[in-house]
PANU-830368 format. One record per atom (N, C-alpha, C): x negated, y, z; atom name. Coordinates in steps of 0.2 Angstrom, whole numbers. Each point is the difference from the previous one (the first is absolute). Example, Ala and Ser with C-alpha at 12.3 -4.5 7.8 and 13.67 -1.06 7.14 Angstrom:
% residues 2
+-------+-------+-------+------+
:    c1 :    c2 :    c3 : site :
+-------+-------+-------+------+
:   -66 :   -28 :    39 :    N :
:     4 :     6 :     0 :   CA :
:    -4 :     6 :     0 :    C :
:     2 :     5 :    -4 :    N :
:    -4 :     6 :     1 :   CA :
:     4 :     5 :     3 :    C :
+-------+-------+-------+------+
This chain:
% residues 77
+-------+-------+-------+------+
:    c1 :    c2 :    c3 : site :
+-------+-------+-------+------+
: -1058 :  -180 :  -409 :    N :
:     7 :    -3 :    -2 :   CA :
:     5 :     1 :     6 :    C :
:     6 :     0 :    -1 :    N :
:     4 :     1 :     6 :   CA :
:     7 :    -3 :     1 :    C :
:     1 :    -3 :     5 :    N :
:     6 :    -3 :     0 :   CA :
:     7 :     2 :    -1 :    C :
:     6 :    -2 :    -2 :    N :
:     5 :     1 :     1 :   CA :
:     2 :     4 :     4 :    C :
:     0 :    -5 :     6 :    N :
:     1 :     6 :     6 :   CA :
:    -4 :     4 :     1 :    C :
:    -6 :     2 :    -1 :    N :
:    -4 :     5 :     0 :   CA :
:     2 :     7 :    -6 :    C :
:     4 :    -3 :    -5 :    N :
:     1 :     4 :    -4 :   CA :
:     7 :     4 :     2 :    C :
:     4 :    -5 :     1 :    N :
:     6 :     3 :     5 :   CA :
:     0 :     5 :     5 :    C :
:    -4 :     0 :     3 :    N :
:    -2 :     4 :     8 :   CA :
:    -2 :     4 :    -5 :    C :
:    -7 :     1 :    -4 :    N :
:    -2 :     6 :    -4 :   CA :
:     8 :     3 :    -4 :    C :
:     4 :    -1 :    -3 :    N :
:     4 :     2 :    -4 :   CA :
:     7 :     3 :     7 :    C :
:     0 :    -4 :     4 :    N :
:     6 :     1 :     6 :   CA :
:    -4 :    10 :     3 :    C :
:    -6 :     0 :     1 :    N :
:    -6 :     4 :     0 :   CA :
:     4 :     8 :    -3 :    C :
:    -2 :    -2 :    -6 :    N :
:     1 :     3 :    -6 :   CA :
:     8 :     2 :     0 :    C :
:     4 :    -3 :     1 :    N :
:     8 :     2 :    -2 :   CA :
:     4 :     3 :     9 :    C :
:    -3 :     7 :    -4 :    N :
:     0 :     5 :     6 :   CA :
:     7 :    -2 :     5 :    C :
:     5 :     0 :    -7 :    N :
:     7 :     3 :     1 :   CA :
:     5 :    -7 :     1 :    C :
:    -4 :    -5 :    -2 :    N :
:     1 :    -7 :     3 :   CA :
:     7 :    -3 :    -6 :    C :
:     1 :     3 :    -7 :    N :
:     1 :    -3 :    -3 :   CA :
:     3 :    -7 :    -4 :    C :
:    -8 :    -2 :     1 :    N :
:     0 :    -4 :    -5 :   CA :
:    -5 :     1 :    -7 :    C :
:    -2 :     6 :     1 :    N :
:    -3 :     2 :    -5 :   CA :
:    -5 :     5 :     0 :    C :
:    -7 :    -2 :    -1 :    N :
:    -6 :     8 :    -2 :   CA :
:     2 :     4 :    -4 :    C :
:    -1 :     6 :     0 :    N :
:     4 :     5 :    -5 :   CA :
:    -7 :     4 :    -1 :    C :
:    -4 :     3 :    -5 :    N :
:    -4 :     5 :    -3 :   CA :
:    -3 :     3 :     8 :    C :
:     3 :     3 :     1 :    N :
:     0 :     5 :     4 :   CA :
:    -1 :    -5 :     9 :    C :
:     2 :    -7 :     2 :    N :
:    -3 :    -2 :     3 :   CA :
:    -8 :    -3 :     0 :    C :
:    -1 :     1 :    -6 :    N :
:    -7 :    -5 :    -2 :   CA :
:    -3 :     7 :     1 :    C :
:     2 :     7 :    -3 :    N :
:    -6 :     5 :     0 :   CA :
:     0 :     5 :     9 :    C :
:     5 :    -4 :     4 :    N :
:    -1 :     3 :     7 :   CA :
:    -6 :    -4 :     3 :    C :
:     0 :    -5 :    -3 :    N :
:    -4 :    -6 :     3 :   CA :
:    -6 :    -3 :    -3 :    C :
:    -5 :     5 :     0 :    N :
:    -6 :    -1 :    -7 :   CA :
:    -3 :    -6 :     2 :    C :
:    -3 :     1 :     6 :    N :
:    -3 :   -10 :     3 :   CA :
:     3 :    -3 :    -3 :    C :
:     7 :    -1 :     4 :    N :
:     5 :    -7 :    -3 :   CA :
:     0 :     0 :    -9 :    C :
:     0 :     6 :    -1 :    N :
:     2 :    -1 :    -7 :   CA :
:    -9 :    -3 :    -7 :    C :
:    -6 :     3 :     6 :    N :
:    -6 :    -3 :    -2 :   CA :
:     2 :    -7 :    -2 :    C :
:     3 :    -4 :     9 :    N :
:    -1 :    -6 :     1 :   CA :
:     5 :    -6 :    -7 :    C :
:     5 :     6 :     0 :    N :
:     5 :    -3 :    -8 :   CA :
:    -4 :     1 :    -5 :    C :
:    -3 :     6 :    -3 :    N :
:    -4 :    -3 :    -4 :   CA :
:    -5 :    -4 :    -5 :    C :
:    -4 :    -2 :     8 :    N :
:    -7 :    -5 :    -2 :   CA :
:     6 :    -6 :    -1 :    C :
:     5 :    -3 :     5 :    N :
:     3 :    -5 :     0 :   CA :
:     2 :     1 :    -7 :    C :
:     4 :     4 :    -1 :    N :
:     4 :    -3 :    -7 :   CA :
:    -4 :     1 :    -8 :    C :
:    -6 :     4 :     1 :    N :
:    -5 :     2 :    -5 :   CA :
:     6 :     7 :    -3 :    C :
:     1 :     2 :     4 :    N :
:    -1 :     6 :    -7 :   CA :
:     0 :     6 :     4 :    C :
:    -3 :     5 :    -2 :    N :
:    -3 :     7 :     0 :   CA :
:     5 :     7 :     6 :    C :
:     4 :    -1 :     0 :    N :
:     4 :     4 :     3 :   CA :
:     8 :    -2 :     0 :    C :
:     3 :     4 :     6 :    N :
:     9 :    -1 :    -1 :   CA :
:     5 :    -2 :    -6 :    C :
:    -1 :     5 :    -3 :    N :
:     1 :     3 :    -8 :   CA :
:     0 :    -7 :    -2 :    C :
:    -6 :    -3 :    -2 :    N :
:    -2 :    -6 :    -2 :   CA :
:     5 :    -6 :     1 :    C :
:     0 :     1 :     7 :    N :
:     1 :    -8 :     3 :   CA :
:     9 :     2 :    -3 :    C :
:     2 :     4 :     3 :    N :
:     6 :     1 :    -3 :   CA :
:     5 :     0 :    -9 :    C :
:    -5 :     1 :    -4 :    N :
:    -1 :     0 :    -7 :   CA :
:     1 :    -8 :    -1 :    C :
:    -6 :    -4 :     2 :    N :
:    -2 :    -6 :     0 :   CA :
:     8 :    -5 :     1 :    C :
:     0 :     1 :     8 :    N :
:     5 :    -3 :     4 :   CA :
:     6 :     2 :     2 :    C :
:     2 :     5 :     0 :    N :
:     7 :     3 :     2 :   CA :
:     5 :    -3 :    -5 :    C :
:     3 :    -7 :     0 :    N :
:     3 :    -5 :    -5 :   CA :
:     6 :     3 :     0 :    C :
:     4 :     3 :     5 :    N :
:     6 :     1 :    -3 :   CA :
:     0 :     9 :     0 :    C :
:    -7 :     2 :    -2 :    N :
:     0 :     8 :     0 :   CA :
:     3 :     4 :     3 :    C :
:     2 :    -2 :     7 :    N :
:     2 :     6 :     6 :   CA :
:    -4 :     5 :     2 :    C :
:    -7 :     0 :    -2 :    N :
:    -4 :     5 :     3 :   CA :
:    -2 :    -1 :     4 :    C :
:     0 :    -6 :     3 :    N :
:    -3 :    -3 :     6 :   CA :
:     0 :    -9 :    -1 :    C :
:    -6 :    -2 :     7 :    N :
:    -2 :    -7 :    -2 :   CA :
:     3 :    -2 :     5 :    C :
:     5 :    -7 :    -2 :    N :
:     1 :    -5 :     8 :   CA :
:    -5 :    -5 :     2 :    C :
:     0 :     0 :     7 :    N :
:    -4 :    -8 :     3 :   CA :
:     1 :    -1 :    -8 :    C :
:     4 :    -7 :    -2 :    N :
:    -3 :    -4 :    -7 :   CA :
:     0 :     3 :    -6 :    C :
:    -3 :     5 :    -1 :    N :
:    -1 :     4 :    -7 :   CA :
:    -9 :     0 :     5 :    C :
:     0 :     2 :     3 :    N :
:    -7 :     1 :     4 :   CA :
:    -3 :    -8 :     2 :    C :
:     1 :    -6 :     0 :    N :
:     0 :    -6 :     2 :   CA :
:    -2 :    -2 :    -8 :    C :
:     4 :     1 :    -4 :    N :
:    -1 :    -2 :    -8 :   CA :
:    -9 :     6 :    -5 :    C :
:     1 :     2 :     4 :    N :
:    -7 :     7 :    -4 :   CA :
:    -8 :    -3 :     5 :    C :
:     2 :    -2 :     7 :    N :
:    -8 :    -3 :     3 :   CA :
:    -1 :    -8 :    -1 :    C :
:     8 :    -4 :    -4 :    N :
:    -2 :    -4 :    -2 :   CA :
:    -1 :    -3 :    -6 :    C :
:     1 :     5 :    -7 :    N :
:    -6 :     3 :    -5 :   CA :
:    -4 :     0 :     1 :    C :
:    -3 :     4 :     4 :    N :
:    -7 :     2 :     2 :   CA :
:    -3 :    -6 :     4 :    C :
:     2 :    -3 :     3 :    N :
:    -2 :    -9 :     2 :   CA :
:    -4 :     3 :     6 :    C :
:     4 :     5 :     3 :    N :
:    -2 :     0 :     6 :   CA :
:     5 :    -1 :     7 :    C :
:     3 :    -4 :    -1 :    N :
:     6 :    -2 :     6 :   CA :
:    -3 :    -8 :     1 :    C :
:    -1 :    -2 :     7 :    N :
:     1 :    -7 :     1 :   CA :
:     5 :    -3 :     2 :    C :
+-------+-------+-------+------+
């Protein structure tokens, strides 16, 4: 399981260009990190987590789009 803040740090990680936002193309630079989203949010690959969760369809995840998908998965404490 992982905390908040630990999810933060991971997602701050992730958002190469500092954003605000994971885009496709940051999760498949980053195949570890992008493992580590994964297993957290239970689904299978990028493609996925973005289908699932990308709520306002920009092609990309924010912190709370990525905060709402590991806490589906009931892995946030």
């Amino acid at each position: 399981m992982t905390t908040e803040q630990e999810l933060q740090l991971l997602f701050n990680t992730l958002d190469s260009d500092h954003d605000g936002k994971v885009s496709i193309n940051d999760l498949f630079l980053s195949p570890g990190l992008s493992a580590i989203i994964s297993s957290e949010t239970n689904t299978s690959s990028p493609q996925e987590l973005l289908v699932q969760y990308d709520s306002d369809k920009d092609g990309s995840i924010t912190f709370e789009e990525l905060k709402v998908a590991v806490e589906k998965a009931s892995n946030l404490d």
